[in-house]
ZADO-1210 file (C-alpha; in nm, 4 decimals, padded with zeros to 6 digits):
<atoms>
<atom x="-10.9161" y="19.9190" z="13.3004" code="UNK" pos="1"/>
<atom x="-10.7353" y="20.2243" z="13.3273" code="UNK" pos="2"/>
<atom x="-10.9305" y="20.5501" z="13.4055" code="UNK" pos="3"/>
<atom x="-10.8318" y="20.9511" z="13.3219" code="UNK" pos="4"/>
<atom x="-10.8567" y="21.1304" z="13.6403" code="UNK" pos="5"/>
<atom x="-10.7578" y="21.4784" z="13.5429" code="UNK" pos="6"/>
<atom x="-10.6936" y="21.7245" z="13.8391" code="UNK" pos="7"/>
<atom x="-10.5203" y="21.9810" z="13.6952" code="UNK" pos="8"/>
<atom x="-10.6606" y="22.2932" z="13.8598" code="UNK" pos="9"/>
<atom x="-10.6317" y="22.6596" z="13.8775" code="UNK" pos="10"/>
<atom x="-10.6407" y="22.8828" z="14.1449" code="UNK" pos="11"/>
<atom x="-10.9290" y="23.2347" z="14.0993" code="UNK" pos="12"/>
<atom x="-11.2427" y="23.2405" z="14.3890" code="UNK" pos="13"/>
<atom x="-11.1204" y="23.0552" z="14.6845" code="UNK" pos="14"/>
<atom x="-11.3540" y="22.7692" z="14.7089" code="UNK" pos="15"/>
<atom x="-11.5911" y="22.6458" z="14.9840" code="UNK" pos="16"/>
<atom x="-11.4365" y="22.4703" z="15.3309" code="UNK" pos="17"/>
<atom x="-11.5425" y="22.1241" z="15.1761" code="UNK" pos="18"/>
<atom x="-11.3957" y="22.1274" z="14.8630" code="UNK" pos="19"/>
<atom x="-11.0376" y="21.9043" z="14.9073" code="UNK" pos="20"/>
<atom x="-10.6957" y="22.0045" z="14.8651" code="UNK" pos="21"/>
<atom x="-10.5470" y="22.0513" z="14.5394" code="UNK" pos="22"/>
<atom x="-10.2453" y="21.8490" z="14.4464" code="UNK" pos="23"/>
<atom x="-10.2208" y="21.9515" z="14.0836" code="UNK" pos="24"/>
<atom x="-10.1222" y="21.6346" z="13.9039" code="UNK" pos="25"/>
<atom x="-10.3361" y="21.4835" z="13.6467" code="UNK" pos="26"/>
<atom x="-10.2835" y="21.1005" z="13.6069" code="UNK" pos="27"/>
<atom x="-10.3792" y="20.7419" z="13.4942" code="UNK" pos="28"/>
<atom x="-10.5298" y="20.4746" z="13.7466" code="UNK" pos="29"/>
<atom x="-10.4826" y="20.1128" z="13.7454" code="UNK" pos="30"/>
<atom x="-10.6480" y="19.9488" z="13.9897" code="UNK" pos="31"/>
<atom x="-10.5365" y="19.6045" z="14.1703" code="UNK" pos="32"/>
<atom x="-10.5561" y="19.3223" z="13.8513" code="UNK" pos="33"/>
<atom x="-10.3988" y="19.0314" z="13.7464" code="UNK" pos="34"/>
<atom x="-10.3273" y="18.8838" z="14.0627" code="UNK" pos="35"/>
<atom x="-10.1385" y="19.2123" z="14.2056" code="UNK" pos="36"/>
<atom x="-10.2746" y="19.3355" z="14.4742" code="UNK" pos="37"/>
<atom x="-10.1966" y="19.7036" z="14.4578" code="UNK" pos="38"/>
<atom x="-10.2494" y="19.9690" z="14.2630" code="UNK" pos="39"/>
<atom x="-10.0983" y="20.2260" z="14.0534" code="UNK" pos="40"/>
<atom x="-10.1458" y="20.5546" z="13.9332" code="UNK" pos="41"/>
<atom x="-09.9242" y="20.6951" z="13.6138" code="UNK" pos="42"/>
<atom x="-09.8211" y="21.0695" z="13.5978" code="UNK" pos="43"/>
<atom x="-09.9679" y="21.2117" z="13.2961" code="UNK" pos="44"/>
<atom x="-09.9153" y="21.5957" z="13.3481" code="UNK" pos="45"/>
<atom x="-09.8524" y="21.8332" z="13.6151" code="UNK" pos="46"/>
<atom x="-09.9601" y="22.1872" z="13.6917" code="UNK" pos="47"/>
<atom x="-09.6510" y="22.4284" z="13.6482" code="UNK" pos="48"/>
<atom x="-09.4916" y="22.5260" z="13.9503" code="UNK" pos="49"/>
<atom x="-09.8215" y="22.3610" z="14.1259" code="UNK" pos="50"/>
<atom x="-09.8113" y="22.1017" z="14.4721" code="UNK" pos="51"/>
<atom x="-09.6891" y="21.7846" z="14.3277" code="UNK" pos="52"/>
<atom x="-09.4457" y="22.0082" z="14.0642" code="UNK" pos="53"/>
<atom x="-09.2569" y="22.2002" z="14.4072" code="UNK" pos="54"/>
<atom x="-09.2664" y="21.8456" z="14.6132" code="UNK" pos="55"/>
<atom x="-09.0594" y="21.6602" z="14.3471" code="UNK" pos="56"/>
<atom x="-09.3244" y="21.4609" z="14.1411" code="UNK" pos="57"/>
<atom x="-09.2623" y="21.4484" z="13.7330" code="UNK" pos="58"/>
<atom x="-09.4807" y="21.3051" z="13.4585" code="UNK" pos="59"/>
<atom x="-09.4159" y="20.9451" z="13.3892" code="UNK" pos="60"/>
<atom x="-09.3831" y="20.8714" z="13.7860" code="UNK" pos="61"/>
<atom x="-09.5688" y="20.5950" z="13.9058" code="UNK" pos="62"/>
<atom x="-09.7372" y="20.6497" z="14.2456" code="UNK" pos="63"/>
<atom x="-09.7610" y="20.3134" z="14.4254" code="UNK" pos="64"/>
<atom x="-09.8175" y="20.4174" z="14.7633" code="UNK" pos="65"/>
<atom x="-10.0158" y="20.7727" z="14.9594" code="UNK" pos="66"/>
<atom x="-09.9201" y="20.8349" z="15.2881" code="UNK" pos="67"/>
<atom x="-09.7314" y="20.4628" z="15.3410" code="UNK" pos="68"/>
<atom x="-10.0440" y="20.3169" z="15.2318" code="UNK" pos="69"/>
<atom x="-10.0424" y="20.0547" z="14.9088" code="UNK" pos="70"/>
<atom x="-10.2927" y="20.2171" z="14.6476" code="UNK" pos="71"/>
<atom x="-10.5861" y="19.9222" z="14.6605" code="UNK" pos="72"/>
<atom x="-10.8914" y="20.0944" z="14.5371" code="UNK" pos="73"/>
<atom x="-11.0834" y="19.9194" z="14.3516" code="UNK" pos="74"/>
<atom x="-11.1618" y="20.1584" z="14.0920" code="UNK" pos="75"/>
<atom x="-11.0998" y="20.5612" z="14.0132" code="UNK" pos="76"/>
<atom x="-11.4330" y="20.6462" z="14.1979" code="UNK" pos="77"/>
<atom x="-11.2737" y="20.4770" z="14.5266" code="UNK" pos="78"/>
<atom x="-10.9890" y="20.6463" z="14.4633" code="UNK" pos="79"/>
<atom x="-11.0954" y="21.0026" z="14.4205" code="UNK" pos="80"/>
<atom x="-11.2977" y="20.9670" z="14.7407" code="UNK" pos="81"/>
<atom x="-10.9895" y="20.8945" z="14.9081" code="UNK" pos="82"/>
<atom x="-10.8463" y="21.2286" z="14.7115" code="UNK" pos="83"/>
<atom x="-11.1444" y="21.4141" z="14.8170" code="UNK" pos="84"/>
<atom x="-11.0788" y="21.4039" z="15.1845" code="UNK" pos="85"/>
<atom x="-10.7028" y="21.5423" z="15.1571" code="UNK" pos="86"/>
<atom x="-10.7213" y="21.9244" z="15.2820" code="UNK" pos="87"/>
<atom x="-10.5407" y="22.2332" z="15.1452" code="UNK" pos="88"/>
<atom x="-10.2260" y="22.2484" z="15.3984" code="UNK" pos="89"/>
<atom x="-10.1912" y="21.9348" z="15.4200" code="UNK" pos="90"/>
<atom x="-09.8413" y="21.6922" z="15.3595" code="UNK" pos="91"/>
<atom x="-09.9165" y="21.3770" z="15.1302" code="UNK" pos="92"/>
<atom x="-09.6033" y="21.1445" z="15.1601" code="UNK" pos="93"/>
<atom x="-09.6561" y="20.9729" z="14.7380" code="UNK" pos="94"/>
<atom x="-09.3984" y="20.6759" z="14.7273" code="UNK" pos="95"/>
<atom x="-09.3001" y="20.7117" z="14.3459" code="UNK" pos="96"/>
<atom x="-09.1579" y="20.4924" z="14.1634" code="UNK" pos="97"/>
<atom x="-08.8622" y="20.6735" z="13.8641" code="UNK" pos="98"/>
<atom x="-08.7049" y="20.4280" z="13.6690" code="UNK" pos="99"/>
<atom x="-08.5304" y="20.1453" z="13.8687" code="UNK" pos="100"/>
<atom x="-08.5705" y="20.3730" z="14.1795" code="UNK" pos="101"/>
<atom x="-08.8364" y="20.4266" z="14.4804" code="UNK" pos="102"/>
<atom x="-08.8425" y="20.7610" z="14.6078" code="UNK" pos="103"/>
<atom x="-09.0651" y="20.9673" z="14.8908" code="UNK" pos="104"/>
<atom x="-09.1960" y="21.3055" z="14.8105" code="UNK" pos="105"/>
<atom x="-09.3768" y="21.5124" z="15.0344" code="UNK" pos="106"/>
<atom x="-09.6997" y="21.7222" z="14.8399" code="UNK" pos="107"/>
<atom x="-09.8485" y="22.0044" z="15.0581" code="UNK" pos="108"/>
<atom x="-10.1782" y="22.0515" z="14.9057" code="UNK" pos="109"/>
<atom x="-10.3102" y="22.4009" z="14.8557" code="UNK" pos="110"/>
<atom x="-10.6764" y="22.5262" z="14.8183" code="UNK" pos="111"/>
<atom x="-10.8941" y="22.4996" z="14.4757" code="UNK" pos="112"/>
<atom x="-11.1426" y="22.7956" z="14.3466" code="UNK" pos="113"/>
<atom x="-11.4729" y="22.7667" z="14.3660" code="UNK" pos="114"/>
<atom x="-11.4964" y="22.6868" z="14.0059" code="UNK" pos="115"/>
<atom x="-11.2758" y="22.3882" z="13.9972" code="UNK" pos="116"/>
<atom x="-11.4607" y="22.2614" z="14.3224" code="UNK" pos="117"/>
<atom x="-11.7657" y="22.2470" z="14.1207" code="UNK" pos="118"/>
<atom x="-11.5576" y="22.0666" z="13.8598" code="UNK" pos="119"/>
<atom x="-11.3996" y="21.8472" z="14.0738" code="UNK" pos="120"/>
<atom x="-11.7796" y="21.7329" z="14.2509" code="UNK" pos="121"/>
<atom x="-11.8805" y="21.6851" z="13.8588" code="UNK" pos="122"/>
<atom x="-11.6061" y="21.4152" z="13.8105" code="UNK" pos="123"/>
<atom x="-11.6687" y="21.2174" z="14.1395" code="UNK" pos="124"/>
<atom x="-12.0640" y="21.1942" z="14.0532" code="UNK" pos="125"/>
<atom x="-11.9706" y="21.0964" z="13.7135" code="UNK" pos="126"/>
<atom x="-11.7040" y="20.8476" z="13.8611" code="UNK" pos="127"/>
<atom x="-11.9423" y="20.7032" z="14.1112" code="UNK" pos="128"/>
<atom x="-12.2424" y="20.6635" z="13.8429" code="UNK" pos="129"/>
<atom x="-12.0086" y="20.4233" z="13.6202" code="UNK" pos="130"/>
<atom x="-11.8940" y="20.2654" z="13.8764" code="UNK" pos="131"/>
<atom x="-12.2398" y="20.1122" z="13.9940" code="UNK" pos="132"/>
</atoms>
C-alpha cells in the first residue's frame, strides 16, 4: 500500500535540538512487495529553493536508495523513523532514479521550526498507531 508522507516544511521559530533535519520533499512510499525486496519512495512535491530542490532532486524522481542503503522498510512508520534521526547539517547521498537513468544527489538537511517539529512528531505517532 502506498502511504502520503508529506514533509514539506517551513522555516519561522528554530525548533528544539531533537527535532530532525528537514529535507523538504514531500513523497509517496512503497514498501518492499511483490517479491521485490526494496523499496521506493515517489517525488510528489518539493519545497522551492528548499534541501532536496538545491541538491538536484525533482518531482517524479524515484528514491531507491539513502545513503547507499536499499530502502527496505517495511512500512512509512519505519521509514520516517529512519527520517527522524537525519540532523540539520547533515549530507544524505538519495540514489534517484530519472527516467532510464540512476543518479546520486547529495541533500544537506537544514533545521525545522518549532511548529513543524510538533507537526512532524504528530505524523510519526499517527504513522506508528496504524501501523500496529
Amino acid at each position: 500500500m502506498i502511504t502520503t508522507a508529506l514533509m514539506l516544511m517551513l522555516l519561522t521559530v528554530p525548533a528544539p535540538a531533537d527535532c530532525p533535519g528537514w529535507l523538504g520533499l514531500g513523497f509517496l512510499y512503497q514498501p518492499p512487495a511483490h517479491g521485490h525486496a526494496d523499496g521506493w519512495m515517489y517525488v510528489q512535491q518539493l519545497a522551492p529553493a528548499g534541501p532536496s530542490a538545491r541538491g538536484g532532486v525533482l518531482p517524479g524522481d524515484v528514491v531507491n536508495a539513502m545513503n547507499g542503503q536499499p530502502l527496505r522498510y517495511a512500512d512509512s512508520y519505519s521509514l520516517m523513523q529512519r527520517l527522524s534521526r537525519v540532523r540539520p547539517g547533515e549530507i544524505v547521498r538519495l540514489t534517484l532514479r530519472r527516467g532510464t537513468r540512476t543518479i546520486d544527489v547529495q541533500v544537506t538537511a537544514t533545521a525545522i521550526s518549532a511548529e513543524r517539529c510538533r507537526a512532524w512528531r504528530d505524523t510519526i505517532e499517527g504513522l506508528r498507531r496504524k501501523s500496529r
